[in-house]
C-alpha positions as CSV (number, residue, x, y, z in Angstrom):
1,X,0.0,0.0,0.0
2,X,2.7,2.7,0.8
3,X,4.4,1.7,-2.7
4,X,0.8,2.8,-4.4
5,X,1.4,5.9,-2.3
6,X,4.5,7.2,-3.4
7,X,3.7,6.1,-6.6
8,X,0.6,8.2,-6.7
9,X,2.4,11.1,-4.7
10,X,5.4,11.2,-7.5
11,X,2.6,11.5,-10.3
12,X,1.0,14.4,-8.9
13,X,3.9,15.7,-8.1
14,X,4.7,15.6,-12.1
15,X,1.6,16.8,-13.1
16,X,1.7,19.7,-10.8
17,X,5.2,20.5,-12.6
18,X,4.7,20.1,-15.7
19,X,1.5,22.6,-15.4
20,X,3.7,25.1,-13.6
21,X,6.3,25.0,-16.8
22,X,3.3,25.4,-18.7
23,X,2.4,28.3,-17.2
24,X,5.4,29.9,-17.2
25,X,6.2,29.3,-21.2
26,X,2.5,30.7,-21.7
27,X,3.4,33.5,-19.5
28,X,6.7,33.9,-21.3
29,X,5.5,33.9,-24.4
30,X,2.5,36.4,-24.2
31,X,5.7,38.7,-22.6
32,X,7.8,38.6,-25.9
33,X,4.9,39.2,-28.2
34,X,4.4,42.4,-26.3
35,X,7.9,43.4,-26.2
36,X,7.8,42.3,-30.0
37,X,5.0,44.5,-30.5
38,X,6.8,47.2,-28.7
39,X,10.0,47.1,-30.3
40,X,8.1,47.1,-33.4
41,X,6.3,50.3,-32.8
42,X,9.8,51.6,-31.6
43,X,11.4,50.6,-34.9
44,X,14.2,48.5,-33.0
45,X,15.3,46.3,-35.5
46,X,17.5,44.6,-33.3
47,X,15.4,43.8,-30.2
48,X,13.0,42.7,-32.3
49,X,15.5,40.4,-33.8
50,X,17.0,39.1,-30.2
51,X,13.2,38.8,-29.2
52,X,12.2,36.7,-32.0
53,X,14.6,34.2,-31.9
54,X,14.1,33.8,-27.8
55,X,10.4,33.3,-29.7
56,X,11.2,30.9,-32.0
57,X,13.5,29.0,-29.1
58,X,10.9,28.9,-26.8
59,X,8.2,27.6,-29.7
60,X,10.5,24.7,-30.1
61,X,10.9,22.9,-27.3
């Protein structure tokens, strides 16, 4: 019984992570599309460059 525990235990424990670094890549990425949008607006070609490609990095994994 205490095996079923920690079992249980270690796959909330997952799920609750892998929801938190959901979060935090939705987070991050609503933050660069607004700094994109900024930069943009700004005409700074090369934020909007660096921003993109943390983007693009973030989009693949």
């Amino acid at each position: 019984m205490d095996k079923m525990k920690v079992t249980y235990e270690t796959m909330l424990a997952l799920a609750a992570e892998m929801l938190l670094d959901d979060a935090v890549v939705k987070f991050r990425t609503e933050r660069l599309y607004q700094a994109i949008d900024t930069a943009l607006a700004a005409g700074d070609e090369d934020t909007f460059r660096r921003l993109t490609d943390e983007l693009k990095s973030i989009q693949a994994s």
